[in-house]
C-alpha distance (Angstrom), angle and dihedral (degrees) to the residues before:
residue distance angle dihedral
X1 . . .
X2 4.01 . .
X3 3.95 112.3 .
X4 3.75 108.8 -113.4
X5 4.12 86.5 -140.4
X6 3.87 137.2 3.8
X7 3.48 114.9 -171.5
X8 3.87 120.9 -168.9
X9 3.96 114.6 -161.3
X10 3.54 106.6 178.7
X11 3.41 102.2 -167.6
X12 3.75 84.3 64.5
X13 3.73 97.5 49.1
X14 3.80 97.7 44.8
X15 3.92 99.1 50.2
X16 3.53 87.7 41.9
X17 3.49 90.2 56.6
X18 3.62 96.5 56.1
X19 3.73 89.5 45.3
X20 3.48 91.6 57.4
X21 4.16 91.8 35.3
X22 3.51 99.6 50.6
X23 4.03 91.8 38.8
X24 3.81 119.4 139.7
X25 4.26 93.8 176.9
X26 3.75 102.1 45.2
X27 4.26 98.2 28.8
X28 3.67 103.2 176.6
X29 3.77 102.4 -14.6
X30 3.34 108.1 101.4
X31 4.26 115.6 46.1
X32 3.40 116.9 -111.7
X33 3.77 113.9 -130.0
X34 3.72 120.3 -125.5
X35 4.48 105.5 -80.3
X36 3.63 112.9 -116.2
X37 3.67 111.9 -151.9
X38 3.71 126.3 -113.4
X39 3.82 98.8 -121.9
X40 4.02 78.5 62.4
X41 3.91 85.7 68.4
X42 3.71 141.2 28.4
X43 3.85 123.7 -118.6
X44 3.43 132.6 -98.0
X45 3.79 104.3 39.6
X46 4.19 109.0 155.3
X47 3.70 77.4 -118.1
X48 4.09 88.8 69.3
X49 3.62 88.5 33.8
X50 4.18 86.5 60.4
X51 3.52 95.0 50.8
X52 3.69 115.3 18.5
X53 4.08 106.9 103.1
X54 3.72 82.2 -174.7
X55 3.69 98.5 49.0
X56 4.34 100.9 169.2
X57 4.09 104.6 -103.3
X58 3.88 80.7 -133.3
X59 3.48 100.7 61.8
X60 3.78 84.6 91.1
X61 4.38 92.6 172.1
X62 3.97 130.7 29.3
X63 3.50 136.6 -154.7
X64 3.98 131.5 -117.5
X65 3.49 94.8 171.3
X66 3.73 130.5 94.4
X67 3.84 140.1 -150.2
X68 3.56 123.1 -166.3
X69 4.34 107.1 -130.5
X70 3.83 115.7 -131.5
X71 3.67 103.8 -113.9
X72 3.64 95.4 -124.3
X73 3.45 81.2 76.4
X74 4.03 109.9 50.5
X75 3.67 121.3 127.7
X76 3.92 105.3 -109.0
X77 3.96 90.8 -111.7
X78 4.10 85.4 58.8
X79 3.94 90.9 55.8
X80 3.42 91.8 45.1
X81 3.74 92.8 43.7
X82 3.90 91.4 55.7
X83 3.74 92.2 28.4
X84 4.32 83.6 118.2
X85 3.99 96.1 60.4
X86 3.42 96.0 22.2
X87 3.78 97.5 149.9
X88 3.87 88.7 55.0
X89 3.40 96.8 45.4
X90 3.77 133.4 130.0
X91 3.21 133.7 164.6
X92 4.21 123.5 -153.7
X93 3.78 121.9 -163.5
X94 3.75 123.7 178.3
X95 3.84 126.2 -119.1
X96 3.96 144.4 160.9
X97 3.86 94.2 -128.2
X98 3.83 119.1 107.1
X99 3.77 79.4 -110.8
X100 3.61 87.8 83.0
X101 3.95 110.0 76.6
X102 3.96 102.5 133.7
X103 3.53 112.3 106.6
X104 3.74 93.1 -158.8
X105 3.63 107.0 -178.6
X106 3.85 96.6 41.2
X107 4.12 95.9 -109.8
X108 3.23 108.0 -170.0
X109 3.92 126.2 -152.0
X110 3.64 88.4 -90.8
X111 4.03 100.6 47.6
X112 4.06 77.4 48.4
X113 4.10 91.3 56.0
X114 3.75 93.1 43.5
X115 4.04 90.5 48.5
X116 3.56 85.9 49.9
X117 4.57 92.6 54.3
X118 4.06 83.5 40.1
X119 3.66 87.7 58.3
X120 3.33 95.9 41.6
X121 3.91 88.7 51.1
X122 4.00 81.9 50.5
X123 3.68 99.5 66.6
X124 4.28 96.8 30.1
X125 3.84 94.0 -96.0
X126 4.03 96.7 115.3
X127 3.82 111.4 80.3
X128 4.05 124.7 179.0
X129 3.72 93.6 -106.7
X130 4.00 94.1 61.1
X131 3.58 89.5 28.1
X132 4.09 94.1 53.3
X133 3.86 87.3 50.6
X134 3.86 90.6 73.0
X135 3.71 116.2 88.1
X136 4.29 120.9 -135.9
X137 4.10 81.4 -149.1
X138 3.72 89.4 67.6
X139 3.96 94.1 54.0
X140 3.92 102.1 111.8
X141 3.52 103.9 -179.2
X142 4.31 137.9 41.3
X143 3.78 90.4 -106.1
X144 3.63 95.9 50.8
X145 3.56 96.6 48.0
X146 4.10 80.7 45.5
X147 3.69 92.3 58.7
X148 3.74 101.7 39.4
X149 4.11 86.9 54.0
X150 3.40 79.6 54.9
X151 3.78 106.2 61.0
X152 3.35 91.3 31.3
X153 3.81 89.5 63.9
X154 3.78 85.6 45.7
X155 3.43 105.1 41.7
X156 4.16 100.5 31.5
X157 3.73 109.2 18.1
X158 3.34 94.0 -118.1
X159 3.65 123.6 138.5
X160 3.78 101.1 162.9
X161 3.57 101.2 109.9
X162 3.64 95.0 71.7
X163 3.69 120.3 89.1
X164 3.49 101.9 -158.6
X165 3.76 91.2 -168.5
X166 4.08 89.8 61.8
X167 4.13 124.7 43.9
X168 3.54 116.2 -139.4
X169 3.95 93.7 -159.5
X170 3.81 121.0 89.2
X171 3.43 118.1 -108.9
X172 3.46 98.1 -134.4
X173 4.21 96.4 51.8
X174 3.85 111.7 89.0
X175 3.49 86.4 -166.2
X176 4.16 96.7 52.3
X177 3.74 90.9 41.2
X178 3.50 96.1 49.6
X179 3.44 93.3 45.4
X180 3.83 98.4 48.3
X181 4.00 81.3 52.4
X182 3.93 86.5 61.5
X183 3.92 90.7 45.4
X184 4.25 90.1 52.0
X185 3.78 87.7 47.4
X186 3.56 97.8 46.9
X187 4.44 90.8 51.5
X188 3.45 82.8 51.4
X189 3.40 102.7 51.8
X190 3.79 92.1 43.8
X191 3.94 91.0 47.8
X192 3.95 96.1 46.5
X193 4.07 80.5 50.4
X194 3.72 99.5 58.7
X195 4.06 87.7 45.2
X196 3.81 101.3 -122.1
């Protein structure tokens, strides 16, 4: 049975391959998807913002928005990527042109606030005074919850939002999933650092 549509965001897949790579929680549990190099993509999707812990201090602005690239135009690792469902195949990249209009992961106006304090946390703009003025009750969706447990881990210490017995993320977003993955490792790491 054909796929009606197979898109390929290679932001997504590459940093989630390095998540999963470079793992220290989850070593050889989950399968790594195939990397998709950076030249395939430009910088400073939200999607690098989420899991880049060496986001570049002079990427000063991100991008949420999406464009879908003319496949005349994929890199030769995309076509070979989406060689299998080829005739359903698209293939998304992010940019800051008015080009860019697809909201492609359904951000909502709170996702787009909490980007906004991530980024801000990013390049040493967040503090815990503005950060501590933002309430977890107003966090609407899974990846806003996601990305104030986050920064509160980073900013505060403080972990005990996160019910590790429950996920928040959907099981049927990539994006949520793979981003809750990056939130487990991350506690862990932190935890395993302070020795108890």
């Amino acid at each position: 049975m054909a796929l009606s549509s197979t898109n390929l965001v290679p932001e997504l897949q590459h940093f989630f391959n390095d998540l999963v790579k470079n793992s220290s929680l989850n070593k050889y549990k989950v399968p790594f998807p195939s990397d998709i190099l950076v030249e395939s993509f430009n910088q400073a999707s939200f999607i690098q913002l989420l899991f880049d812990d060496s986001w570049p201090k002079t990427l000063t602005y991100f991008n949420s928005r999406f464009k879908e690239v003319s496949r005349t135009t994929w890199p030769q690792r995309v076509l070979d990527r989406t060689g299998i469902y080829s005739s359903s195949s698209k293939y998304f990249t992010s940019d800051n042109t008015s080009i860019a209009t697809i909201n492609l992961f359904n951000l909502q106006s709170v996702d787009e606030e909490m980007l906004s304090r991530l980024h801000e946390y990013r390049l040493d703009l967040l503090d815990s005074t503005t950060f501590n003025q933002i309430s977890f009750l107003d966090m609407s969706t899974n990846i806003s919850k996601m990305i104030y447990i986050y920064l509160d881990l980073k900013i505060n210490s403080n972990f005990s939002r996160y019910n590790n017995l429950d996920l928040i993320s959907d099981p049927n977003s990539v994006l949520e999933s793979a981003y809750e993955a990056y939130l487990i490792e991350t506690m862990f790491d932190y935890i395993s650092a302070r020795g108890t």
